[in-house]
C-alpha positions as CSV (number, residue, x, y, z in Angstrom):
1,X,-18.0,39.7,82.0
2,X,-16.7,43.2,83.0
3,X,-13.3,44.0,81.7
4,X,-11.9,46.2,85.0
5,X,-8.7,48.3,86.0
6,X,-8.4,47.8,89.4
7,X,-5.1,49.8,90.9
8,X,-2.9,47.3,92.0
9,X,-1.3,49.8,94.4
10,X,-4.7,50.0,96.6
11,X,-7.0,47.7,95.1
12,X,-9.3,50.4,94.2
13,X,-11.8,49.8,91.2
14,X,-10.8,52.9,88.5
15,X,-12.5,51.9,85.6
16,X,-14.8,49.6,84.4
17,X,-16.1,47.7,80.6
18,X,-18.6,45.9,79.6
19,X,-17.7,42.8,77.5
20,X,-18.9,42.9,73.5
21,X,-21.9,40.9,72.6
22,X,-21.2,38.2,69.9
23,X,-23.1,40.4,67.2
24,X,-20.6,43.0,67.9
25,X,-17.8,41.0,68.1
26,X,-19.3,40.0,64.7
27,X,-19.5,43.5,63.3
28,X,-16.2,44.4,64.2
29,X,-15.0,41.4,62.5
30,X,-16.5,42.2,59.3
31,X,-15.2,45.7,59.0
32,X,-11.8,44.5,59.7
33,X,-12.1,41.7,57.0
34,X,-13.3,43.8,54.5
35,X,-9.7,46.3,55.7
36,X,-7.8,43.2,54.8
37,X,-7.2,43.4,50.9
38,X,-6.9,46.9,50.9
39,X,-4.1,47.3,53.3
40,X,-2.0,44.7,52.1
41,X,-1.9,45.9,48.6
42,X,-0.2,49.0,50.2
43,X,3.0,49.0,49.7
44,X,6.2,48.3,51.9
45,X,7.1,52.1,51.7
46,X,3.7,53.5,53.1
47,X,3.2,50.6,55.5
48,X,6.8,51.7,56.8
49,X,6.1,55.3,57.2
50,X,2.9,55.1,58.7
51,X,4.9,52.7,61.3
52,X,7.3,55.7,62.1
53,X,5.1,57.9,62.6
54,X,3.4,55.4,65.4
55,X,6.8,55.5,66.8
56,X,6.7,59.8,66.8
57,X,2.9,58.9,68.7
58,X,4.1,56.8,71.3
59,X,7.1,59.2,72.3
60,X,4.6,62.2,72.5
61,X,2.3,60.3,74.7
62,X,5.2,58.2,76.5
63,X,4.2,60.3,80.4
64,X,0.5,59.0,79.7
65,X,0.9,55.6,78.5
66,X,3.3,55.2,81.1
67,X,0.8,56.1,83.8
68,X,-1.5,54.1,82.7
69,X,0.7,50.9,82.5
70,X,1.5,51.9,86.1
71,X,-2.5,52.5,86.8
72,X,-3.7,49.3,85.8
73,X,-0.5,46.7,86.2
74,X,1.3,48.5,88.9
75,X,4.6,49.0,87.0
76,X,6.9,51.3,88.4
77,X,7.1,54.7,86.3
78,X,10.4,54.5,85.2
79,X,9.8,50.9,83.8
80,X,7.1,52.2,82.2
81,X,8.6,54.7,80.6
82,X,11.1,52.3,79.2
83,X,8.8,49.9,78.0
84,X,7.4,52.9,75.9
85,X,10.6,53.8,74.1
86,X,11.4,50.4,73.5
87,X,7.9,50.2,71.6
88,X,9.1,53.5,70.0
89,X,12.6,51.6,68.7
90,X,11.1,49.0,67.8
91,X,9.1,50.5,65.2
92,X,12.0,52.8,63.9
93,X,13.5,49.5,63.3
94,X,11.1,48.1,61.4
95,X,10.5,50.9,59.1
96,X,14.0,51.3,58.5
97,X,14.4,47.2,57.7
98,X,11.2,46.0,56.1
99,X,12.3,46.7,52.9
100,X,15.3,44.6,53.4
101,X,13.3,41.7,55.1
102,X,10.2,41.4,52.9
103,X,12.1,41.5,49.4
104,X,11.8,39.0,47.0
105,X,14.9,36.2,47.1
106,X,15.8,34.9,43.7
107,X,16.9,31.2,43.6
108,X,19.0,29.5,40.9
109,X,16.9,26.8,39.6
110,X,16.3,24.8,36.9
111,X,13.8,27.6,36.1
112,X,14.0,30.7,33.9
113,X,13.9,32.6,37.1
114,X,12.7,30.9,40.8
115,X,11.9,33.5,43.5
116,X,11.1,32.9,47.0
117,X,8.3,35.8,48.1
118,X,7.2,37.1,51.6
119,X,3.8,37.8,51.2
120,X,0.7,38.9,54.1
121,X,-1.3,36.3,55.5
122,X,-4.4,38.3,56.0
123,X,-5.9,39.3,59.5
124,X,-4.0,37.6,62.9
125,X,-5.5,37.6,66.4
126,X,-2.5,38.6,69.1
127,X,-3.8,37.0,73.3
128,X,-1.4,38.9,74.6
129,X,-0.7,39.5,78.8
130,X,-0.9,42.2,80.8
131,X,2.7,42.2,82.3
132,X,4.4,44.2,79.9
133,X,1.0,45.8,78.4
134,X,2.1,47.9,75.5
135,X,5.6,46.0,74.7
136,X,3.9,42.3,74.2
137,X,1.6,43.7,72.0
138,X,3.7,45.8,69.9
139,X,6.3,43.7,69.5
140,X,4.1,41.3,67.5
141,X,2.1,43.9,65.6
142,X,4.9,46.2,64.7
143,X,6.4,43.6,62.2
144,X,3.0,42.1,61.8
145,X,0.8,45.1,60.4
146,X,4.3,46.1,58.1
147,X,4.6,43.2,56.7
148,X,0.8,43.6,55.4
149,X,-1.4,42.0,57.6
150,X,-4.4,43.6,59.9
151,X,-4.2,42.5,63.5
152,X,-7.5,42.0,66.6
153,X,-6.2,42.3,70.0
154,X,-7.9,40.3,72.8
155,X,-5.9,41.8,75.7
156,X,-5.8,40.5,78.9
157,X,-9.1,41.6,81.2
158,X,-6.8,43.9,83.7
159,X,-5.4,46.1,81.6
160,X,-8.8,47.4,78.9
161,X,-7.2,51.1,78.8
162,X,-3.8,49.9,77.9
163,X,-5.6,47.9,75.1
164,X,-7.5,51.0,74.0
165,X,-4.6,53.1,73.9
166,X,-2.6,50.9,71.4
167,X,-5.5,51.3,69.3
168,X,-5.5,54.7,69.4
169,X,-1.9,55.2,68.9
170,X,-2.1,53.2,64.9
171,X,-5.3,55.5,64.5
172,X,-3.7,58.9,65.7
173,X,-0.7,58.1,63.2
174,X,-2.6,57.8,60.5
175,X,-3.3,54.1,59.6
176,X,-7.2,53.3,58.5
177,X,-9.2,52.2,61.2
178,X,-9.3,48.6,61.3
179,X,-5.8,47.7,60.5
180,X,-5.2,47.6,64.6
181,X,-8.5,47.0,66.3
182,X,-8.5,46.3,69.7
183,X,-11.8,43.4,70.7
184,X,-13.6,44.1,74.2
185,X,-14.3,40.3,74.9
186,X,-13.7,38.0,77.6
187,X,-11.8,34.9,77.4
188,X,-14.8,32.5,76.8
189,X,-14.9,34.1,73.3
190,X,-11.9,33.9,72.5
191,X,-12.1,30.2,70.8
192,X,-14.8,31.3,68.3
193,X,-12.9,34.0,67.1
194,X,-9.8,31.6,66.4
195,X,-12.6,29.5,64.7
196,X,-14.0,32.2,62.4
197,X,-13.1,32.2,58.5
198,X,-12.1,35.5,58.9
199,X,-9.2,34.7,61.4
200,X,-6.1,33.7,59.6
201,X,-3.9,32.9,62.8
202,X,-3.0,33.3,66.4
203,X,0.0,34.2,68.7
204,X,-0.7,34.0,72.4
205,X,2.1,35.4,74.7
206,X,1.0,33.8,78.4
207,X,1.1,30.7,80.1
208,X,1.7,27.2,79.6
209,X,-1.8,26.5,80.3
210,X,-3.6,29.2,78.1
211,X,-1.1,28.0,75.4
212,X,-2.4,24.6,75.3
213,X,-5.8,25.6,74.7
214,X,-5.5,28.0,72.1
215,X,-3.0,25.7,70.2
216,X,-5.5,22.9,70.0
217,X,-8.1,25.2,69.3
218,X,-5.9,27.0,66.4
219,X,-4.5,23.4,64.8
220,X,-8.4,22.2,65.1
221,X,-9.3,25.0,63.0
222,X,-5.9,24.5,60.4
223,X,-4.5,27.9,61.5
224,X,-1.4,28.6,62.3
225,X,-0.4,29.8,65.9
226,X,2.8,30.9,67.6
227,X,3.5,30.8,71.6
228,X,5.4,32.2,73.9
229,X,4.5,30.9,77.1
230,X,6.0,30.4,80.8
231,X,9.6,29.8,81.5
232,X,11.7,29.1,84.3
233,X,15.4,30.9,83.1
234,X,18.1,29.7,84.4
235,X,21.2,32.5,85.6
236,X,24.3,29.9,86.0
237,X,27.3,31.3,88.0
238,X,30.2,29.7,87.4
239,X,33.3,30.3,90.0
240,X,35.1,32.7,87.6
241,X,32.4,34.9,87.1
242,X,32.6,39.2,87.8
243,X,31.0,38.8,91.1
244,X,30.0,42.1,91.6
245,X,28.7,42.5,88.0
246,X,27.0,39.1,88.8
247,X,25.0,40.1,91.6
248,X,24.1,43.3,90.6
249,X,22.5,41.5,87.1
250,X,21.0,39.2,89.3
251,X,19.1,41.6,91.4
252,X,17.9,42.9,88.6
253,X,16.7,40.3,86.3
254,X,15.0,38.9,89.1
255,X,13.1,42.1,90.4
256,X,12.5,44.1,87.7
257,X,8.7,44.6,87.0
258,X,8.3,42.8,90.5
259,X,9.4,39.8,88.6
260,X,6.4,39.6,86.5
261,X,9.3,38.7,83.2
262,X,8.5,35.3,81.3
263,X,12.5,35.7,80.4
264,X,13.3,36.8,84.2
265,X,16.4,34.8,85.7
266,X,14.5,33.0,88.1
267,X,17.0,29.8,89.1
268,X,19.9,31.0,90.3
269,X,22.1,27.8,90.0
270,X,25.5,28.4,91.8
271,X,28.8,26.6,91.6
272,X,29.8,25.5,95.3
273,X,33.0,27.3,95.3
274,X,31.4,30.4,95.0
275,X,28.0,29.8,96.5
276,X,28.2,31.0,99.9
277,X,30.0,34.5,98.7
278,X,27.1,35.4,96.1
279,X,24.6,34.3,98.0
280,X,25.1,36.7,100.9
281,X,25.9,39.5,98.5
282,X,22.5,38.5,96.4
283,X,20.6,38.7,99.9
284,X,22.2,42.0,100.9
285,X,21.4,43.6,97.6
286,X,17.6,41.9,97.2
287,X,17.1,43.3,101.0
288,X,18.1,46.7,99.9
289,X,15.3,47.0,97.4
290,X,12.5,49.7,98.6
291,X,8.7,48.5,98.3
292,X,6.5,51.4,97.4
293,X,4.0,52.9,95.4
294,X,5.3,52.6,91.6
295,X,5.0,56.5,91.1
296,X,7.7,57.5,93.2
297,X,10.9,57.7,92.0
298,X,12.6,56.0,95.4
299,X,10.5,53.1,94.7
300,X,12.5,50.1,93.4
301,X,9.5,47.2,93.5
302,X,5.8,47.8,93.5
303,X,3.1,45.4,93.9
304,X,2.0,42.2,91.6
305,X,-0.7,43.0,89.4
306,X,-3.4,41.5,91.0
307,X,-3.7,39.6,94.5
308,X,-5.0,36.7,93.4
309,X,-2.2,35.8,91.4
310,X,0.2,37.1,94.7
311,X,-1.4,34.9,96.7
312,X,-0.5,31.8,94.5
313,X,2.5,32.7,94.4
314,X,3.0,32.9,98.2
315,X,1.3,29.4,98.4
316,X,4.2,28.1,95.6
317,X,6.4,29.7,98.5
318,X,4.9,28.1,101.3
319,X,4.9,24.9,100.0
320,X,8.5,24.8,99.2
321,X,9.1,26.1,102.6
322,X,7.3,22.9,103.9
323,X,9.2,20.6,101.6
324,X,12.7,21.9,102.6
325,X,13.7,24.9,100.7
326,X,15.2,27.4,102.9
327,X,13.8,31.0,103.7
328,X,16.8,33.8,103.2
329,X,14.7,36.8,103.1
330,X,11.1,37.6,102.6
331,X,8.3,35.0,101.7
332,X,5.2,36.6,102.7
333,X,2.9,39.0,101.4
334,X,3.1,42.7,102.4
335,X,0.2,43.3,105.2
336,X,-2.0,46.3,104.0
337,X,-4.1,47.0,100.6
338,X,-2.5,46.7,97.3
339,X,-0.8,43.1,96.2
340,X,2.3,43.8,97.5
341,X,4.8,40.7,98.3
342,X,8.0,40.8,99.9
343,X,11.2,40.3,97.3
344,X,12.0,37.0,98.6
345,X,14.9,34.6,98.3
346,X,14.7,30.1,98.8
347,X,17.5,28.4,99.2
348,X,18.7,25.1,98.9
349,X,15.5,23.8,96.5
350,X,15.7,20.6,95.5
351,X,14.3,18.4,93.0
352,X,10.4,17.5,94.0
353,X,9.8,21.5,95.3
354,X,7.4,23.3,93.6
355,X,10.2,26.3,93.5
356,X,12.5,23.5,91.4
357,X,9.7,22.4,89.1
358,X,7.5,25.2,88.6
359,X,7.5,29.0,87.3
360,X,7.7,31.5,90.1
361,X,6.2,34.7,88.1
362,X,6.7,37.0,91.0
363,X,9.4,38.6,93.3
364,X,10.9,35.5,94.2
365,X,14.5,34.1,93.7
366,X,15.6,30.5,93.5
367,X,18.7,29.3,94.3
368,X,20.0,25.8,93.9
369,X,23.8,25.0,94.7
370,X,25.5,22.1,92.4
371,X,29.1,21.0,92.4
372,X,30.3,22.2,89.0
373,X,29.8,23.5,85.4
374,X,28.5,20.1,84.2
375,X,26.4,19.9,86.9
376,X,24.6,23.6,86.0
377,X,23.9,22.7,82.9
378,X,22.5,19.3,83.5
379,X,20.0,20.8,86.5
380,X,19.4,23.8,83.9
381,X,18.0,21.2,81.6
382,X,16.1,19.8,84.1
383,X,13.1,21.7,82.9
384,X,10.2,21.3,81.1
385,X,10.5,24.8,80.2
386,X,13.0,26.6,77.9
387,X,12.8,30.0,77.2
388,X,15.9,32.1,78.3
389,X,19.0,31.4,80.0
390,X,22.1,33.0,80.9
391,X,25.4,31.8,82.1
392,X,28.3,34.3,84.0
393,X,31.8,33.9,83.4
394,X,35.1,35.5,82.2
395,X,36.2,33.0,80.1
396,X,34.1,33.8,77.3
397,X,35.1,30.8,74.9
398,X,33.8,28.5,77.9
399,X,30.3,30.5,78.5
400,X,29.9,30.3,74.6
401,X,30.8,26.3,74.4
402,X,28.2,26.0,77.8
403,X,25.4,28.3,75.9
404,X,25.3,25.4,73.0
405,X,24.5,22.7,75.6
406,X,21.1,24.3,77.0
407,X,17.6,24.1,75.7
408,X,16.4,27.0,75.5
409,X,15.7,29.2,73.0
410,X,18.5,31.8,73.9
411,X,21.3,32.5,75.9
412,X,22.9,35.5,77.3
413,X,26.6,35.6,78.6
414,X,27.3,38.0,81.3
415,X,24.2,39.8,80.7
416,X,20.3,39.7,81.4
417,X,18.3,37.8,79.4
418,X,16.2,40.9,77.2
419,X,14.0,40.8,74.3
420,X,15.4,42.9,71.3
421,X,13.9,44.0,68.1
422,X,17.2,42.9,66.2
423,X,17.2,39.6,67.6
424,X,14.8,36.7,67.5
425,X,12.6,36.1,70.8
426,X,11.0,32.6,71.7
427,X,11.6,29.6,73.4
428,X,11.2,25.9,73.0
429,X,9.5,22.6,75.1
430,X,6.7,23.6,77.6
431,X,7.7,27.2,76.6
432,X,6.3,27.5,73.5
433,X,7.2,27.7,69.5
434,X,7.9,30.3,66.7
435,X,9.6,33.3,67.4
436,X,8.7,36.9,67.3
437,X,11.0,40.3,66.6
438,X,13.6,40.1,63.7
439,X,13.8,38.9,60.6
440,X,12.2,35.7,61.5
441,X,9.5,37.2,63.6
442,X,8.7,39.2,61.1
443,X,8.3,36.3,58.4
444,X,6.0,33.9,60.7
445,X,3.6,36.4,59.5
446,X,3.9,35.9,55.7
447,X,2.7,33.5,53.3
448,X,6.2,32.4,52.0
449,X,5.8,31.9,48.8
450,X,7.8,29.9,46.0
451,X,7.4,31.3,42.2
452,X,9.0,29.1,39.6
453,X,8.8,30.9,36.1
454,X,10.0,29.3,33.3
């Protein structure tokens, strides 16, 4: 199986890989196992510094990386860009905190002294996605490679430079080569690798689907796996709420990245009283957003990454047209090359809709109308998913009693849901378990250890 970037923007074939073999898959394996040891007897000062400088790499580089995210996933520049510096925080953070977060924590205890240690696990295997190419990888491996572990990337098949370039970012500041190696395999071999000795844990960042397998596969083989899979956010407006604030949030957790965000508002679920108002102002503002090629700087939505997974989601579309959701704006695909899709808004969806029960990962917005507060949070639990949420309203003490009532695994008030390296990122149900960023992300990656000395 070839590994391919194919431009998004024109569907043109740029570059293509050939898939490794399983005796080099093998070989790769063994040099990062015998890495392993080495690098986590380093300590938490060099393992910081060396995470800096990746930091100082991926701000020099940040024009190419970017272009290359835009290249092979069709993100626009700006985006891009962003993503890169937010890769670049991220590891400031780290470097600055890991001394703090992997300290030793004495206990009192009937013991002479009781400690409770954070200590590496050995090598873990990131399957991460291709939406947010550098960020969803980084954000794992950041924490993970400080906090003494060596890390195998099977990237998703669209995006191989990206991958590459990651790799080359630990190795041009300075870590030893196999600490971050990137593997050029498809995703038939990715269950063997979970299986192999050598493998002391997963994290998969994708969809519900992919999540079930490698979970079975990684509690088959007794290793320990954390997911962050699909979602379905919630963005509850209640009739208080900063309605132009509101709207312009909504546009833009809903169409940023061309609404390829697992944490993406994508219900919108509107009090009556104000449901007719926002909607017309949400249409106004989604209608105002310019399709184009992701270089340009006037652009404000490129295409999906790849067509196939457009033209799913313009089936999901269809379908709820069919079963009674109504069309606002948009709802087909973009005639012409490239996997362009209109931004789109359904209203009215209804329980039994594939918009009410499913993830839209695309340009598409969901709204559903209910009666009241109680209401929002009853149809926002109506979900098998639970990743993000957010709820929009000026009485703050209200949004903050609301927040405790949904499932997910955060909530934002009067602002889009985002992932943050100071704050814990995951979600619950159908979404997935663990966490990753923080303190805590940083610890599912450590062998916590008791030591009771007496």
């Amino acid at each position: 199986m070839a590994l391919q970037t194919i431009n998004p923007a024109n569907g043109d074939v740029v570059k293509e890989f050939a898939s490794w073999t399983d005796s080099e898959l093998d070989r790769v394996l063994s040099l990062v196992a015998d890495e392993t040891p080495a690098w986590a007897t380093r300590s938490i000062a060099e393992r910081s510094a060396l995470i800096r400088k990746a930091g100082e790499v991926l701000r020099k580089n940040s024009d190419k990386y970017a272009s290359l995210i835009s290249l092979e996933m069709g993100k626009l520049k700006r985006e891009a860009l962003a993503e890169i510096e937010k890769c670049a925080f991220a590891c400031d953070y780290y470097s600055e905190h890991a001394d703090d977060y992997l300290a030793d924590e004495e206990i009192k205890t009937d013991a002479g002294r009781s400690l409770i240690t954070y200590l590496p696990l050995g090598t873990i295997l990131a399957v991460m996605p291709w939406n947010f190419p550098f960020w969803q990888v980084l954000r794992f491996a950041i924490s993970t490679i400080t906090a003494g572990n060596t890390v195998v990337l099977k990237h998703a098949s669209n995006v191989p430079q990206s991958a590459l370039a990651i790799e080359d970012v630990f190795r041009e500041a300075g870590f030893p080569a196999n600490v971050f190696t990137t593997l050029m395999i498809g995703a038939s071999q990715v269950k063997a690798v979970i299986e192999d000795p050598r493998i002391h844990g997963v994290t998969l960042t994708g969809s519900e689907a992919a999540g079930r397998i490698v979970a079975s596969q990684a509690g088959a083989a007794m290793k320990k796996s954390v997911l962050e899979l699909g979602g379905s956010d919630p963005f509850i407006v209640l009739e208080d709420c900063d309605m132009d604030w509101t709207v312009s949030q909504a546009v833009a957790s809903r169409f940023g990245n061309c609404g390829q965000v697992c944490i993406a508002a994508k219900r919108f679920i509107l009090v009556d009283s104000i449901a007719d108002e926002f909607v017309q102002r949400f249409k106004t503002g989604v209608e105002d957003l310019v399709i184009g090629d992701p270089a340009d700087e006037a652009t404000s939505i490129g295409p999906m990454s790849r067509v196939d997974l457009r033209d799913e989601l313009d089936q999901q579309v269809q379908d709820s047209i069919k079963a009674g959701a109504k069309v606002l704006t948009g709802c087909a695909p973009v005639e012409g090359p490239g996997a362009y899709y209109q931004p789109s808004l359904l209203d009215h969806v209804k329980p039994g809709m594939r918009a009410y029960d499913e993830e839209f990962f695309g340009p598409v917005g969901i709204i559903i109308r209910v009666k009241d507060e109680m209401e929002a949070i009853r149809v926002a639990n109506d979900s098998r998913f639970g990743l993000g949420s957010s709820i929009w309203t000026q009485n703050i003490e209200k949004g903050e009693s609301l927040s405790r009532l949904l499932h997910t695994g955060s909530t934002f008030i009067n602002g889009l849901v985002k992932s943050d390296p100071r704050l814990p990122v995951g979600g619950v149900r159908a979404s997935g378990y663990g966490r990753e960023l923080s303190r805590v992300g940083m610890h599912e990656w450590c062998n916590i250890k008791t030591l009771w000395i007496k």
